[in-house]
C-alpha positions as CSV (number, residue, x, y, z in Angstrom):
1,X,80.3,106.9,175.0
2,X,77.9,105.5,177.4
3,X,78.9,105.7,180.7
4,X,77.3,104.5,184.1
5,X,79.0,105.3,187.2
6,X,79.6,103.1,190.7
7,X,79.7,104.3,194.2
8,X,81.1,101.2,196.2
9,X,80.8,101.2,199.8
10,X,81.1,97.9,202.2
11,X,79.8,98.4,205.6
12,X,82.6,96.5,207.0
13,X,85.6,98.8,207.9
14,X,88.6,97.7,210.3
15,X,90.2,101.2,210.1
16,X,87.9,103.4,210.6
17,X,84.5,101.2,211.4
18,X,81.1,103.0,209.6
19,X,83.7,104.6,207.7
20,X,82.1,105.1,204.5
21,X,79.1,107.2,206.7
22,X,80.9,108.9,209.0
23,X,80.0,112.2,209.2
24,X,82.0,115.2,207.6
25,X,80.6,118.3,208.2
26,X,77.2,117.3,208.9
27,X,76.6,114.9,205.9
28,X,77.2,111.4,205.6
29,X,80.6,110.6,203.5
30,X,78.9,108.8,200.8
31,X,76.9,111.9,199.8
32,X,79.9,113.6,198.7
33,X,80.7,110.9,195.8
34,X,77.1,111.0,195.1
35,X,76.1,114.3,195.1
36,X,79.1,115.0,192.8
37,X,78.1,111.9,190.5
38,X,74.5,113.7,190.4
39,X,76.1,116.9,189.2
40,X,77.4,115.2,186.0
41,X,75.8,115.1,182.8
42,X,78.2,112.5,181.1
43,X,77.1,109.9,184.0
44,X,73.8,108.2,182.4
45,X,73.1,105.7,185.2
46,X,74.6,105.9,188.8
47,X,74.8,102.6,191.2
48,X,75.3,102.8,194.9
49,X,76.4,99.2,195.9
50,X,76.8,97.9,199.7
51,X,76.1,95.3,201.6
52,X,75.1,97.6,204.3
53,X,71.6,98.6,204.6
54,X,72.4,101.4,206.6
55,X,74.4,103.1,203.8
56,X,72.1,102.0,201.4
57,X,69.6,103.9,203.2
58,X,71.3,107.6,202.9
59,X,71.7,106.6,199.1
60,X,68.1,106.1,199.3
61,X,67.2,109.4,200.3
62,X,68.9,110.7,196.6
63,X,66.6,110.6,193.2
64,X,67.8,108.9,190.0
65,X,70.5,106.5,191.7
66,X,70.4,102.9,191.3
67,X,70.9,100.6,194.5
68,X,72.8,97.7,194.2
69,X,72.5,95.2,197.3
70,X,76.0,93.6,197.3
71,X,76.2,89.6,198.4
72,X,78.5,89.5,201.2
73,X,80.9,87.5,199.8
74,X,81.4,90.4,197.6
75,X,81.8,92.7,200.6
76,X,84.6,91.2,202.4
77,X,87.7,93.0,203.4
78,X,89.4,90.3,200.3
79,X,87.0,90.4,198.0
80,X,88.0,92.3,194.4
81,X,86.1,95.5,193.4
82,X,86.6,94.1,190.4
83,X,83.6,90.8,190.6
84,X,81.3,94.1,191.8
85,X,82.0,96.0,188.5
86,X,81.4,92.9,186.9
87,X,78.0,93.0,188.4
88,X,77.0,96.2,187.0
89,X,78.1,95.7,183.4
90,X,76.0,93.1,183.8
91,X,73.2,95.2,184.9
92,X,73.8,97.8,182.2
93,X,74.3,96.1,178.7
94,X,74.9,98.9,176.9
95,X,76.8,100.8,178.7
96,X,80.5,101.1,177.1
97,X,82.4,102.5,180.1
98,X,82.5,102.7,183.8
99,X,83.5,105.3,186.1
100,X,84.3,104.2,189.9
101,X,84.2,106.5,192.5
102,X,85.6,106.0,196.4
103,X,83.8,107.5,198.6
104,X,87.1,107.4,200.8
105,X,88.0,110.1,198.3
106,X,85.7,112.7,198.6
107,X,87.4,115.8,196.9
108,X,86.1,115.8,193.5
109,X,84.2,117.8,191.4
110,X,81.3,117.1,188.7
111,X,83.2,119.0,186.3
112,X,86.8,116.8,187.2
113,X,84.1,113.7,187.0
114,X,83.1,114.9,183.2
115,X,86.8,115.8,182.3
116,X,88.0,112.6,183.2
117,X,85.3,110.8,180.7
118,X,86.0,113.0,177.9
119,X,89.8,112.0,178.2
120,X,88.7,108.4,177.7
121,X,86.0,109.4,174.9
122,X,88.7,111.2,172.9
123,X,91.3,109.0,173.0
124,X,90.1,105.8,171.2
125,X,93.2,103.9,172.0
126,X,93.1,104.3,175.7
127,X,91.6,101.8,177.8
128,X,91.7,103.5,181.8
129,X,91.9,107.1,182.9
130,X,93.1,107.1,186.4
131,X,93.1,110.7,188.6
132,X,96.3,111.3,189.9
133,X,98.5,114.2,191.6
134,X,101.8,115.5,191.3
135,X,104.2,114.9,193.9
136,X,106.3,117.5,195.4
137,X,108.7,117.3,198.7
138,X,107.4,113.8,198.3
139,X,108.9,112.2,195.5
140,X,110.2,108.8,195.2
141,X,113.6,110.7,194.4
142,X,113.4,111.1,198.5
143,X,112.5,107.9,199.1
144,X,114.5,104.9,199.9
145,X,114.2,100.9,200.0
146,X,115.1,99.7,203.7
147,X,115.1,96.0,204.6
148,X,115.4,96.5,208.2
149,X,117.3,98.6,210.5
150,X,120.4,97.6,210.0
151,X,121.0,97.5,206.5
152,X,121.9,100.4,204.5
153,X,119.1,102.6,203.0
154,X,118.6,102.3,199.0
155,X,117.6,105.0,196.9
156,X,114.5,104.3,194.7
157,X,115.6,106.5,192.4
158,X,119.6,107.3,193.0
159,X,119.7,109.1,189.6
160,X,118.0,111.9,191.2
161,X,118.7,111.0,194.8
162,X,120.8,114.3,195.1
163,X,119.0,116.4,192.2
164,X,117.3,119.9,193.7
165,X,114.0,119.6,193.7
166,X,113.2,121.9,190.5
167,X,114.9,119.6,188.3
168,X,113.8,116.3,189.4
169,X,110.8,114.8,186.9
170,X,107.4,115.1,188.1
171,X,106.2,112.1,189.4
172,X,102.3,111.4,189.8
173,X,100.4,110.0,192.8
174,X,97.0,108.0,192.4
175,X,94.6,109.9,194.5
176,X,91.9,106.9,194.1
177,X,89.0,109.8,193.0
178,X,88.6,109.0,190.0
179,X,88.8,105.2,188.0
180,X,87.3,105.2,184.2
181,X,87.4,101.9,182.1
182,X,85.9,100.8,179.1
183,X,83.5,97.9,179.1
184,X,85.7,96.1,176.2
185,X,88.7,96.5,178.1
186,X,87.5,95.5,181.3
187,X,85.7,92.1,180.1
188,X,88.7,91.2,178.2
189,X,91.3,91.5,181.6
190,X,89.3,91.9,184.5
191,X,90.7,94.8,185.3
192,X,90.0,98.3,186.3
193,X,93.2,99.7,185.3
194,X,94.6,98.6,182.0
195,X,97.1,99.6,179.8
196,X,97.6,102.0,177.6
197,X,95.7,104.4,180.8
198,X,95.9,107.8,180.6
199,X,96.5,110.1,183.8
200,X,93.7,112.8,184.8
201,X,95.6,115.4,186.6
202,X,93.9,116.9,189.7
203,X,95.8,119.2,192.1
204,X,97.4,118.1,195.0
205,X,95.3,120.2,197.3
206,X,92.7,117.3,196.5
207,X,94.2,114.5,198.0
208,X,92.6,112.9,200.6
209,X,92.1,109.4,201.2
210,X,89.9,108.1,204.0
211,X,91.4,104.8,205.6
212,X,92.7,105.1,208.6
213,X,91.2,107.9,212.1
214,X,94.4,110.3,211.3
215,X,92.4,110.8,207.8
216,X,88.9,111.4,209.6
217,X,90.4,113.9,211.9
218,X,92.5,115.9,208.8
219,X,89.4,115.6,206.3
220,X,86.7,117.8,208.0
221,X,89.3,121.0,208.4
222,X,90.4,119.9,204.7
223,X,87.5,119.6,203.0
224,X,86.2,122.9,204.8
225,X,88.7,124.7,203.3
226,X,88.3,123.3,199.6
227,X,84.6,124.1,200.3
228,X,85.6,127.9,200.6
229,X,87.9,127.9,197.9
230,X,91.2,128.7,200.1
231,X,92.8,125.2,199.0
Protein backbone atom coordinates (compact mmCIF):
# COMPACT_ATOMS: atom_id res chain seq x y z
CA UNK A 1 0.00 0.00 0.00
CA UNK A 2 1.34 3.17 -1.11
CA UNK A 3 1.41 5.65 1.37
CA UNK A 4 2.55 9.38 1.30
CA UNK A 5 2.49 11.28 4.48
CA UNK A 6 1.33 15.22 5.32
CA UNK A 7 2.72 17.48 7.91
CA UNK A 8 0.13 20.45 7.97
CA UNK A 9 1.03 23.55 9.66
CA UNK A 10 -0.79 27.19 9.11
CA UNK A 11 1.21 30.03 10.33
CA UNK A 12 -1.76 31.53 11.71
CA UNK A 13 -2.36 30.52 15.45
CA UNK A 14 -4.82 32.52 17.86
CA UNK A 15 -3.84 30.20 20.87
CA UNK A 16 -0.56 30.02 20.92
CA UNK A 17 0.69 32.42 17.86
CA UNK A 18 4.00 30.73 15.82
CA UNK A 19 2.69 27.75 17.46
CA UNK A 20 3.57 25.22 15.11
CA UNK A 21 7.53 26.61 15.56
CA UNK A 22 7.78 27.27 18.75
CA UNK A 23 10.58 25.97 20.24
CA UNK A 24 10.68 22.63 22.49
CA UNK A 25 13.81 21.92 23.72
CA UNK A 26 15.83 23.68 21.25
CA UNK A 27 14.13 22.53 17.98
CA UNK A 28 11.41 23.93 16.20
CA UNK A 29 8.00 21.89 16.81
CA UNK A 30 7.47 20.87 13.30
CA UNK A 31 10.72 18.93 13.35
CA UNK A 32 9.45 16.51 15.70
CA UNK A 33 6.49 15.26 13.13
CA UNK A 34 9.07 15.33 10.60
CA UNK A 35 11.90 13.90 11.81
CA UNK A 36 9.64 11.05 12.99
CA UNK A 37 7.99 10.91 9.36
CA UNK A 38 11.77 10.58 8.04
CA UNK A 39 12.33 7.66 10.33
CA UNK A 40 9.69 5.61 8.53
CA UNK A 41 10.16 3.31 5.88
CA UNK A 42 6.36 2.71 5.04
CA UNK A 43 6.13 6.61 4.25
CA UNK A 44 7.19 6.86 0.40
CA UNK A 45 6.65 10.61 -0.06
CA UNK A 46 6.38 13.18 2.81
CA UNK A 47 4.63 16.87 2.24
CA UNK A 48 5.16 19.71 4.55
CA UNK A 49 2.27 22.19 3.71
CA UNK A 50 1.84 25.96 5.14
CA UNK A 51 1.10 29.00 4.12
CA UNK A 52 3.91 30.31 6.15
CA UNK A 53 7.16 30.78 4.74
CA UNK A 54 8.78 30.88 7.86
CA UNK A 55 7.79 27.27 8.68
CA UNK A 56 8.29 26.26 5.35
CA UNK A 57 11.77 27.31 5.85
CA UNK A 58 12.80 24.87 8.86
CA UNK A 59 11.10 22.02 6.62
CA UNK A 60 13.50 23.16 4.12
CA UNK A 61 16.50 22.58 6.00
CA UNK A 62 15.31 18.46 5.90
CA UNK A 63 16.25 16.12 2.64
CA UNK A 64 13.66 14.08 0.84
CA UNK A 65 10.40 16.16 2.05
CA UNK A 66 8.09 17.65 -0.34
CA UNK A 67 6.92 21.40 0.25
CA UNK A 68 3.62 22.23 -0.32
CA UNK A 69 2.89 26.16 -0.39
CA UNK A 70 -0.81 26.25 0.87
CA UNK A 71 -3.21 29.16 -0.74
CA UNK A 72 -4.41 31.12 2.14
CA UNK A 73 -7.75 30.46 1.72
CA UNK A 74 -6.75 26.98 2.65
CA UNK A 75 -5.00 28.29 5.78
CA UNK A 76 -7.64 30.00 7.60
CA UNK A 77 -8.59 29.24 11.08
CA UNK A 78 -12.21 27.72 9.11
CA UNK A 79 -10.80 26.24 6.43
CA UNK A 80 -11.06 22.05 6.30
CA UNK A 81 -7.90 19.96 6.45
CA UNK A 82 -9.72 18.05 4.45
CA UNK A 83 -9.58 20.58 0.72
CA UNK A 84 -5.56 20.30 1.77
CA UNK A 85 -5.50 16.50 1.64
CA UNK A 86 -7.35 16.82 -1.28
CA UNK A 87 -4.49 18.75 -2.67
CA UNK A 88 -1.91 16.12 -2.17
CA UNK A 89 -3.79 13.17 -3.64
CA UNK A 90 -3.81 15.21 -6.27
CA UNK A 91 -0.19 15.60 -6.26
CA UNK A 92 0.46 11.99 -5.76
CA UNK A 93 -1.72 9.77 -8.17
CA UNK A 94 -0.73 6.71 -7.12
CA UNK A 95 -0.52 6.87 -3.86
CA UNK A 96 -3.41 4.59 -2.18
CA UNK A 97 -3.37 6.09 1.41
CA UNK A 98 -2.54 9.06 3.45
CA UNK A 99 -1.10 9.40 6.76
CA UNK A 100 -1.67 12.98 8.56
CA UNK A 101 0.40 14.02 11.15
CA UNK A 102 -0.17 17.19 13.76
CA UNK A 103 2.58 18.72 14.57
CA UNK A 104 0.55 19.98 17.72
CA UNK A 105 1.12 16.24 18.58
CA UNK A 106 4.50 15.67 18.75
CA UNK A 107 4.86 12.34 20.84
CA UNK A 108 5.13 9.75 18.27
CA UNK A 109 7.41 7.32 17.13
CA UNK A 110 8.57 6.03 13.46
CA UNK A 111 7.88 2.66 14.58
CA UNK A 112 4.01 3.83 16.06
CA UNK A 113 3.96 5.82 12.49
CA UNK A 114 4.70 2.21 10.54
CA UNK A 115 2.34 0.28 13.01
CA UNK A 116 -0.43 2.32 12.40
CA UNK A 117 -0.07 1.73 8.42
CA UNK A 118 0.24 -1.83 8.67
CA UNK A 119 -3.12 -1.93 10.64
CA UNK A 120 -4.76 -0.26 7.63
CA UNK A 121 -2.70 -2.54 5.07
CA UNK A 122 -4.00 -5.71 6.79
CA UNK A 123 -7.26 -5.02 7.25
CA UNK A 124 -8.73 -4.70 3.72
CA UNK A 125 -12.16 -3.68 4.97
CA UNK A 126 -11.07 -0.80 7.04
CA UNK A 127 -11.09 2.60 5.69
CA UNK A 128 -9.27 5.00 8.77
CA UNK A 129 -6.87 4.07 11.49
CA UNK A 130 -7.03 6.80 14.13
CA UNK A 131 -4.29 6.79 17.29
CA UNK A 132 -6.01 6.94 20.35
CA UNK A 133 -5.48 6.44 24.31
CA UNK A 134 -7.19 4.86 27.01
CA UNK A 135 -8.79 6.87 29.47
CA UNK A 136 -8.36 6.28 33.08
CA UNK A 137 -9.61 8.74 36.19
CA UNK A 138 -10.89 10.38 33.13
CA UNK A 139 -13.63 8.55 31.73
CA UNK A 140 -16.90 9.72 30.45
CA UNK A 141 -18.29 7.43 33.30
CA UNK A 142 -17.05 10.71 35.53
CA UNK A 143 -18.33 12.98 33.36
CA UNK A 144 -21.62 14.78 33.27
CA UNK A 145 -23.92 16.95 30.83
CA UNK A 146 -24.59 20.54 32.63
CA UNK A 147 -26.74 23.09 30.93
CA UNK A 148 -25.94 25.81 33.21
CA UNK A 149 -25.52 26.30 36.83
CA UNK A 150 -28.61 25.71 37.95
CA UNK A 151 -29.71 22.72 36.54
CA UNK A 152 -29.05 19.40 37.77
CA UNK A 153 -25.86 17.58 36.52
CA UNK A 154 -26.48 14.50 33.97
CA UNK A 155 -24.46 11.60 33.82
CA UNK A 156 -23.07 10.78 30.36
CA UNK A 157 -22.91 7.48 31.12
CA UNK A 158 -25.24 6.77 34.43
CA UNK A 159 -24.89 2.97 33.85
CA UNK A 160 -21.51 3.21 35.22
CA UNK A 161 -21.90 6.59 36.96
CA UNK A 162 -21.22 4.68 40.37
CA UNK A 163 -19.16 1.56 38.98
CA UNK A 164 -15.37 1.38 40.63
CA UNK A 165 -13.13 2.24 38.38
CA UNK A 166 -11.66 -1.47 37.54
CA UNK A 167 -14.89 -2.44 36.18
CA UNK A 168 -15.87 0.39 34.16
CA UNK A 169 -15.18 -0.34 30.07
CA UNK A 170 -12.28 1.20 28.69
CA UNK A 171 -12.93 4.07 26.87
CA UNK A 172 -10.45 5.52 24.20
CA UNK A 173 -9.32 9.15 23.69
CA UNK A 174 -8.15 10.53 20.14
CA UNK A 175 -4.73 11.79 20.82
CA UNK A 176 -4.73 13.60 17.12
CA UNK A 177 -0.97 11.74 16.41
CA UNK A 178 -1.74 9.79 14.13
CA UNK A 179 -4.76 10.03 11.04
CA UNK A 180 -4.39 7.10 8.14
CA UNK A 181 -7.04 6.95 5.28
CA UNK A 182 -7.24 5.34 2.08
CA UNK A 183 -7.35 7.29 -1.08
CA UNK A 184 -10.72 5.39 -2.15
CA UNK A 185 -12.28 6.11 0.90
CA UNK A 186 -11.34 9.50 1.22
CA UNK A 187 -12.42 10.64 -2.45
CA UNK A 188 -15.67 8.91 -2.08
CA UNK A 189 -16.72 11.03 1.46
CA UNK A 190 -14.37 13.64 1.91
CA UNK A 191 -13.33 12.62 4.90
CA UNK A 192 -10.45 11.78 6.95
CA UNK A 193 -12.07 9.59 9.38
CA UNK A 194 -14.50 7.10 7.82
CA UNK A 195 -16.15 4.23 8.99
CA UNK A 196 -15.42 1.11 9.52
CA UNK A 197 -11.82 2.95 11.38
CA UNK A 198 -9.89 1.01 13.35
CA UNK A 199 -8.17 2.38 16.70
CA UNK A 200 -4.22 2.42 16.93
CA UNK A 201 -3.57 2.20 20.60
CA UNK A 202 -0.72 4.40 21.93
CA UNK A 203 -0.20 4.84 25.74
CA UNK A 204 -1.47 7.52 27.60
CA UNK A 205 1.93 8.86 28.59
CA UNK A 206 1.81 10.10 24.88
CA UNK A 207 -0.76 12.47 24.94
CA UNK A 208 -0.11 15.80 24.29
CA UNK A 209 -1.81 18.23 22.30
CA UNK A 210 -0.47 21.70 21.57
CA UNK A 211 -3.34 24.34 21.45
CA UNK A 212 -3.46 26.44 23.96
CA UNK A 213 0.14 28.24 26.36
CA UNK A 214 -0.86 25.69 29.40
CA UNK A 215 0.23 22.97 26.62
CA UNK A 216 3.52 24.84 25.68
CA UNK A 217 4.47 25.21 29.28
CA UNK A 218 3.58 21.15 30.14
CA UNK A 219 5.16 19.93 26.73
CA UNK A 220 9.01 20.73 27.16
CA UNK A 221 9.14 18.96 30.84
CA UNK A 222 6.93 16.18 29.09
CA UNK A 223 8.53 15.48 26.17
CA UNK A 224 11.89 15.60 28.22
CA UNK A 225 10.94 12.88 30.05
CA UNK A 226 9.56 10.61 27.09
CA UNK A 227 12.98 11.56 25.54
CA UNK A 228 14.69 9.68 28.54
CA UNK A 229 12.49 6.94 28.67
CA UNK A 230 10.91 7.68 32.30
CA UNK A 231 7.33 8.23 30.78
Amino acid sequence: MKTIALIPARGGSKGIPGKNIARILNKPLIAYSIEAALGCSSIEGIWVSSDSEEILSVAREYENLHIHEREKDLASDSSPITDTIAQIFQLNPSAEALILLQPTSPLRTSNQIAEAIELLNKNSLANSVISVCSMDDVHPARMYWMDNENEAMRSILPEYETTRRQEIPLAYYRNGSIYVVRRKAFETSGKIMISPSLGYVMPSSQLLNIDEPRDLIIAEPLMKAWQEGKL
